[in-house]
C-alpha positions as CSV (number, residue, x, y, z in Angstrom):
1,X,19.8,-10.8,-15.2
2,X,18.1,-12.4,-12.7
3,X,14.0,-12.4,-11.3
4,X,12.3,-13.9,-8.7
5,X,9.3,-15.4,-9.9
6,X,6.0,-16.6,-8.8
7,X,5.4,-20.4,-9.5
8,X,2.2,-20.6,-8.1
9,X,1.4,-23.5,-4.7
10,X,3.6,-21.0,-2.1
11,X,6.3,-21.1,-4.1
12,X,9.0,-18.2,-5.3
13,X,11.8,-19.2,-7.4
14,X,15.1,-17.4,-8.5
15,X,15.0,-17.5,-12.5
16,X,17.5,-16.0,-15.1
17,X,15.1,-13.1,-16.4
18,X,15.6,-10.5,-19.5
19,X,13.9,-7.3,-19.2
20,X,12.4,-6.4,-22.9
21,X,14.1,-3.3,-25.1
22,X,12.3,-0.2,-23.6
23,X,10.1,1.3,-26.5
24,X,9.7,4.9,-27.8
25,X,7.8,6.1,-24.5
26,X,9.2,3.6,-21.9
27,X,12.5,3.5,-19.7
28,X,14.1,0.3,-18.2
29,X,14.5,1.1,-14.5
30,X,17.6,-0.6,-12.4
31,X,15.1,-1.7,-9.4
32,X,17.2,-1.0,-6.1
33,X,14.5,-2.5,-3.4
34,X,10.9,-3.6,-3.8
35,X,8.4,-3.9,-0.2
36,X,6.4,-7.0,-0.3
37,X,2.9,-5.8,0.7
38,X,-0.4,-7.5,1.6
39,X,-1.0,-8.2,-2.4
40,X,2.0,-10.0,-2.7
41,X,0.5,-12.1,0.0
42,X,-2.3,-12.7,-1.5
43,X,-0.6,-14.2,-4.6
44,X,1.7,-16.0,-1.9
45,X,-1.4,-17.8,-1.3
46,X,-2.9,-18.0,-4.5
47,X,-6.0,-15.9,-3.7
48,X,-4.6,-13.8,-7.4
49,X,-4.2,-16.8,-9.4
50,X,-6.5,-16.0,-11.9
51,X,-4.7,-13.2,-12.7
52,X,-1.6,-15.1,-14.0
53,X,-2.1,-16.6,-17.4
54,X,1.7,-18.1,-17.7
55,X,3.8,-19.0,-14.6
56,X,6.6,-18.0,-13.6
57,X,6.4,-14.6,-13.4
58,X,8.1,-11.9,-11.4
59,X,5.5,-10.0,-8.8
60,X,6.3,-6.9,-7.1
61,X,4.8,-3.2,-7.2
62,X,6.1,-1.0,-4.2
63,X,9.7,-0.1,-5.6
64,X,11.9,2.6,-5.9
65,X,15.3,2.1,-8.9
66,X,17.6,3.7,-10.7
67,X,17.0,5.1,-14.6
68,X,19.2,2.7,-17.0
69,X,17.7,3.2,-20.1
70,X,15.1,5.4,-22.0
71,X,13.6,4.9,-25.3
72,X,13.6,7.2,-28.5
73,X,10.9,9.7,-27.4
74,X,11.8,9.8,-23.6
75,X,12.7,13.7,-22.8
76,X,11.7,14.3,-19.3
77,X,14.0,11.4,-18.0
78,X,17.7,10.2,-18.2
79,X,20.0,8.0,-16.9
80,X,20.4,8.1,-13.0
81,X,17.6,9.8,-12.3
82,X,16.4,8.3,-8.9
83,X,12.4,7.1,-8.7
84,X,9.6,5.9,-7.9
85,X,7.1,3.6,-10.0
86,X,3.2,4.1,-9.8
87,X,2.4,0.9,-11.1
88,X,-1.1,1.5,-13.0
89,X,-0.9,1.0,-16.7
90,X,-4.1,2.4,-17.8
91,X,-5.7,3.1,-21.3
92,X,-6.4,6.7,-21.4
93,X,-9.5,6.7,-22.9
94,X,-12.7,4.9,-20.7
95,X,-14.8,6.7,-18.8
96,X,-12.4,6.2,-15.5
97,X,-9.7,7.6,-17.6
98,X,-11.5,10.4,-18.6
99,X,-12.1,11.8,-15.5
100,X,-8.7,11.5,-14.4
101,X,-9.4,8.5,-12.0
102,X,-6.7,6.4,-13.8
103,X,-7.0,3.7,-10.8
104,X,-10.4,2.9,-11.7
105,X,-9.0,2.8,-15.8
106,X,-12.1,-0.2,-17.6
107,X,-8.7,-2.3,-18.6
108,X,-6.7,-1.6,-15.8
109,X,-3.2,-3.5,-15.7
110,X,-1.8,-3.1,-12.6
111,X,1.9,-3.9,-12.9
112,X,3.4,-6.8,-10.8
113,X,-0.1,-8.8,-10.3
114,X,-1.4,-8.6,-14.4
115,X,1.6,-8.4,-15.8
116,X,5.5,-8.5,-14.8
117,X,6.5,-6.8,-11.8
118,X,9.2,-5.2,-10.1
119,X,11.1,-8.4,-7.9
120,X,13.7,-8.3,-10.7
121,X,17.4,-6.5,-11.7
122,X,15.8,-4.3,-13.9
123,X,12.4,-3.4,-14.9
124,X,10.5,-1.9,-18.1
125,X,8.4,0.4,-17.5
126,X,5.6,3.6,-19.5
127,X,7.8,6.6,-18.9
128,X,4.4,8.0,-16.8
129,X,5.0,5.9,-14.4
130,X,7.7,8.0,-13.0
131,X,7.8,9.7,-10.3
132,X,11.1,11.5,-9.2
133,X,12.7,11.0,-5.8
134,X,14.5,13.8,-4.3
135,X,17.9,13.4,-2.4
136,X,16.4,13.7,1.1
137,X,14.4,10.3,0.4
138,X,17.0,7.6,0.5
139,X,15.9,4.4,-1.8
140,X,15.1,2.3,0.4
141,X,12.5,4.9,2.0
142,X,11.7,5.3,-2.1
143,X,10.0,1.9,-1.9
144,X,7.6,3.1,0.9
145,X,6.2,5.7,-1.4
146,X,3.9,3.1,-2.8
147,X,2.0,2.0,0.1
148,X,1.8,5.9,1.3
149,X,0.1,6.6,-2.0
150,X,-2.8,3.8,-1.0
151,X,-3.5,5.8,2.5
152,X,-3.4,9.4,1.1
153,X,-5.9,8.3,-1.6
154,X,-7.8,6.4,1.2
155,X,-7.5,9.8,3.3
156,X,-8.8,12.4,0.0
157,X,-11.6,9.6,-0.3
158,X,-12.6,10.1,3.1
159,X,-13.1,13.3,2.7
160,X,-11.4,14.1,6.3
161,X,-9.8,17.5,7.8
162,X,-7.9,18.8,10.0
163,X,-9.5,18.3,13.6
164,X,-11.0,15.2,12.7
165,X,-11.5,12.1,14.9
166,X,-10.2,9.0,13.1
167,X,-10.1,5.4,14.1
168,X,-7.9,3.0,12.4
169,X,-8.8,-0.9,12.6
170,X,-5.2,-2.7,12.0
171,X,-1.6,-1.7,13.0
172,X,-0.5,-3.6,10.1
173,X,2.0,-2.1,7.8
174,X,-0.7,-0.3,5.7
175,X,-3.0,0.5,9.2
176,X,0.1,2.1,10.5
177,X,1.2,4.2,7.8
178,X,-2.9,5.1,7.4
179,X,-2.3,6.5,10.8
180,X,0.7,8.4,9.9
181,X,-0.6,10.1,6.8
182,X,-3.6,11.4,8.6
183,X,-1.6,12.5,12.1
184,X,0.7,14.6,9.1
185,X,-2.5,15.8,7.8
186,X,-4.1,16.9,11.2
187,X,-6.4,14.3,12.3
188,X,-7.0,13.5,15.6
189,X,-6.0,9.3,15.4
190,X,-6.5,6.0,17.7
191,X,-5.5,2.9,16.4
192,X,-7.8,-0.9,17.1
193,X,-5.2,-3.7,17.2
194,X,-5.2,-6.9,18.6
195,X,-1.7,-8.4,18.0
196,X,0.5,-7.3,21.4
197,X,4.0,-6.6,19.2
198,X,1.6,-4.3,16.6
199,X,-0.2,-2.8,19.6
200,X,3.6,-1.7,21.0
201,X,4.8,-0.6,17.6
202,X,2.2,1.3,17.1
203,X,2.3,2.9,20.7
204,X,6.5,3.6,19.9
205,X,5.4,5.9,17.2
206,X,3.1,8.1,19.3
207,X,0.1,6.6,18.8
208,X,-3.1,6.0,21.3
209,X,-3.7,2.3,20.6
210,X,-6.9,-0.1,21.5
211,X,-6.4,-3.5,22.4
212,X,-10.4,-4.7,22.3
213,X,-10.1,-7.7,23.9
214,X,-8.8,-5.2,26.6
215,X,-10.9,-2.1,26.3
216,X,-14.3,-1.9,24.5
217,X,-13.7,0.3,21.4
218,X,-17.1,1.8,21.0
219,X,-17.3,2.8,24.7
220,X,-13.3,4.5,24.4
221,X,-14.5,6.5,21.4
222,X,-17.9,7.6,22.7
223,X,-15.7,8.8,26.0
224,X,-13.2,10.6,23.8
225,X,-15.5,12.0,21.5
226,X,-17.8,13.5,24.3
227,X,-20.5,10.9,23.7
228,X,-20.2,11.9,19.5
229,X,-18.7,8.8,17.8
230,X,-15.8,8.8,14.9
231,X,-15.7,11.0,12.1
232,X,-14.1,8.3,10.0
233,X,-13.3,4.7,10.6
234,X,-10.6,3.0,8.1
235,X,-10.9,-0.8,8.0
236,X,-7.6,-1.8,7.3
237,X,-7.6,-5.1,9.1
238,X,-9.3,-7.2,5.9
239,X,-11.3,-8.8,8.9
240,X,-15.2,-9.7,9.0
241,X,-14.6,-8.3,12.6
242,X,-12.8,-5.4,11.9
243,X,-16.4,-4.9,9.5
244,X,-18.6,-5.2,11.8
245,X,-16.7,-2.6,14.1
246,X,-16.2,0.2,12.5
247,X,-20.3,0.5,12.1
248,X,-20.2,0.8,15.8
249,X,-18.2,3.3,16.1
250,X,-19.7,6.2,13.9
251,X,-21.9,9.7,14.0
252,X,-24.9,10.8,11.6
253,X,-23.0,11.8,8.5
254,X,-19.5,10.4,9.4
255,X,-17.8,8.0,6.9
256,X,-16.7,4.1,7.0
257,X,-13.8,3.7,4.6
258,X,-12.5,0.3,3.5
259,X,-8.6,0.3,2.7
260,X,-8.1,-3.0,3.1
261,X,-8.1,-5.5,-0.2
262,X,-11.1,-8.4,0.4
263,X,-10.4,-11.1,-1.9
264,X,-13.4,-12.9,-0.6
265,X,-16.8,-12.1,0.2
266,X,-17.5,-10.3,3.5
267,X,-20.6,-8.7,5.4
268,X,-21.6,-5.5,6.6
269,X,-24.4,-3.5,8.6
270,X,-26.5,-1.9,6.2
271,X,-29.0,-1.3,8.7
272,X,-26.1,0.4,11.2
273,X,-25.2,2.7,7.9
274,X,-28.6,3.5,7.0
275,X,-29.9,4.9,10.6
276,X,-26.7,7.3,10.6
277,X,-26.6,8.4,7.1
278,X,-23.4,7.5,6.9
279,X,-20.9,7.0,3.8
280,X,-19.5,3.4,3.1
281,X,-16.5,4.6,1.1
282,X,-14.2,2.6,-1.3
283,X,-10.8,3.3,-1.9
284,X,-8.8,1.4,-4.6
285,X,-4.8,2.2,-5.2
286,X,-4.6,5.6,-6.2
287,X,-3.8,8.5,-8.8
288,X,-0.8,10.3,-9.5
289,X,-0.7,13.0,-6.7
290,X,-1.6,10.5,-4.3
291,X,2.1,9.2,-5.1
292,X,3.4,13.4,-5.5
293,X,1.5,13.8,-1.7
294,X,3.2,10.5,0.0
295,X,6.8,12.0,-1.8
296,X,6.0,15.4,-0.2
297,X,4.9,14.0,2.9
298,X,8.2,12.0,3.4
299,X,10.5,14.4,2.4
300,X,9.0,17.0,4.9
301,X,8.0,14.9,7.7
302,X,9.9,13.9,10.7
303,X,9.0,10.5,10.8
304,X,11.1,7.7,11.6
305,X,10.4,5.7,8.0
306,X,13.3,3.4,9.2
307,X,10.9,2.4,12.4
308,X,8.5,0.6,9.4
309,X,11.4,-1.7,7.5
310,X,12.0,-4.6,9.2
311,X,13.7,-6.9,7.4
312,X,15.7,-6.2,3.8
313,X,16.2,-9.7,2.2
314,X,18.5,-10.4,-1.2
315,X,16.5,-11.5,-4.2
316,X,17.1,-15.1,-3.9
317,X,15.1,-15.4,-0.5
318,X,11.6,-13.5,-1.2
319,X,9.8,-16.9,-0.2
320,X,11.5,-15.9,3.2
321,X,10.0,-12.9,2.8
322,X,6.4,-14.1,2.1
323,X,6.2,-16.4,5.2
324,X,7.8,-13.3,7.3
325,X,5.4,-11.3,6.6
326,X,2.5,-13.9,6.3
327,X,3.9,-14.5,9.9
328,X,0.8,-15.1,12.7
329,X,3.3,-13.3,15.0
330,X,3.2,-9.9,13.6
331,X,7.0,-9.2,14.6
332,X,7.2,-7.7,10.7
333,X,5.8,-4.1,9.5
334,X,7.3,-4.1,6.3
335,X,9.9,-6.7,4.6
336,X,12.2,-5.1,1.9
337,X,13.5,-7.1,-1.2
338,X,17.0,-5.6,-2.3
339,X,16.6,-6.6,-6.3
340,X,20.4,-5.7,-6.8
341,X,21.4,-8.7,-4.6
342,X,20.8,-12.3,-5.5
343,X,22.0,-14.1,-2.2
């Protein structure tokens, strides 16, 4: 079998690869396509490298597959039963765990950055990492399921509702998809974006989009909001800018959630915070209904899913993948590794 592996200095690799024996409790999966996502990225540029104690390895956590195997114990599942993976291998027992917030779990591994991942032919994985994918969500779509997890978690952490007013900073791949989950949950949504073929994208899937370099943000939201401000801002951009925004743009008791991953330090208005009251929220991954929601959500919605998959690459060619979507051009939402097929 066959994995594409991380070598560390920009550098993917095609490498023979055998999955281990699944144990009592664990099933191998047949991985049919894995999305490379802003993580990835960040391994791409070695940002993650001190997560990787041995090199090569396979990365890779947004995937859907096919059951191949199960282990001894395994009841709920069988061959060619069609899935998911939530990727969070948690202990069960800290405080996090406790409390049923399995995302925040003390020794956290999360699969495909601490450990093996999914850019591979076949995967072992805890049996509870399953989550079943119904008929009307074709596999490729299955690999989406991850990153819609992330936004419904970053939506139940805002603590939004129906009615809302919501500002999105980023049309990127996870900024768009933030946007769709709350429209599907009944916020009202505009989205900040600088990058002209994001800013169309974003417009071809319904959307009222910002260009600030066009428009001033603050003074669009004040106008739309009769003079109120946001209800919630998500910061999806990863940007110091995109930071110092969405403190602009809020009322007394509204919220200012962060979705995006900051692997190095940033700033932020207190001061801006403090006068309003407002929440600074954190949102990390997510829990298992987070991924049951994003499943609902796409097997109900009528939402062009193919509109975000831009690219499906073979296995052999994820370093094309990484530069696509590491691309200054923003042409790609979201690139697709088929892990069936090598060339």
């Amino acid at each position: 079998m066959k994995a594409s592996m991380y070598e560390g200095n920009h550098s993917f690799g095609l490498h023979d690869y055998e999955p281990k024996a699944p144990g009592a409790h664990e099933v191998q999966v047949d991985v049919a396509y894995c999305g490379i996502c802003g993580s990835d990225l960040h391994v791409f540029h070695g940002d993650y490298d001190y997560r990787f104690s041995t090199l090569p390895r396979p990365i890779g956590h947004e995937c859907s597959g096919v059951v191949a195997a199960v282990g001894a114990e395994v009841t709920a599942w069988k061959t060619g039963d069609r899935v998911a993976v939530c990727p969070l291998d948690y202990c069960g027992s800290c405080v996090a765990c406790d409390s049923g917030n399995h995302n925040c779990c003390a020794g956290l591994n999360f699969m495909g950055l601490d450990s093996a991942g999914a850019m591979c032919n076949r995967w072992t994985v805890h049996e509870r990492t399953l989550h079943r994918l119904p008929e009307s969500i074709s596999l490729t779509h299955g690999a989406l399921v991850e990153p819609m997890a992330v936004c419904f978690h970053a939506l139940d952490r805002s603590r939004s509702k129906a009615g809302d007013y919501a500002v999105v900073i980023g049309a990127g791949p996870i900024g768009l998809m933030t946007a769709l989950t709350a429209r599907y949950l009944g916020l009202r949504v505009v989205l900040s974006e600088l990058n002209a073929v994001r800013v169309q994208r974003a417009r071809e899937l319904g959307f009222t989009v910002v260009d600030p370099r066009e428009t001033k943000l603050k003074d669009f939201v004040l106008k739309s909001t009769g003079g109120v401000g946001a209800d919630a801002v998500f910061e999806v951009s990863g940007t110091q800018s995109g930071l110092d925004t969405a403190v602009e743009l809020i009322h007394p008791h509204s919220r200012v959630v962060l979705v995006a991953a900051y692997p190095h330090p940033m700033q932020i208005q207190l001061q801006k915070l403090f006068m309003r009251e407002a929440d600074l929220t954190m949102t990390r991954n997510y829990n298992e209904k987070d991924f049951d929601d994003a499943i609902d959500m796409m097997a109900k919605a009528p939402i062009d899913f193919d509109a975000l998959i831009t690219k499906i690459l073979p296995l052999g060619k994820v370093q094309e993948g990484m530069e696509l979507c590491g691309s200054p051009s923003g042409e790609v939402v979201k690139v697709l590794v088929d892990c069936q097929t090598r060339e």
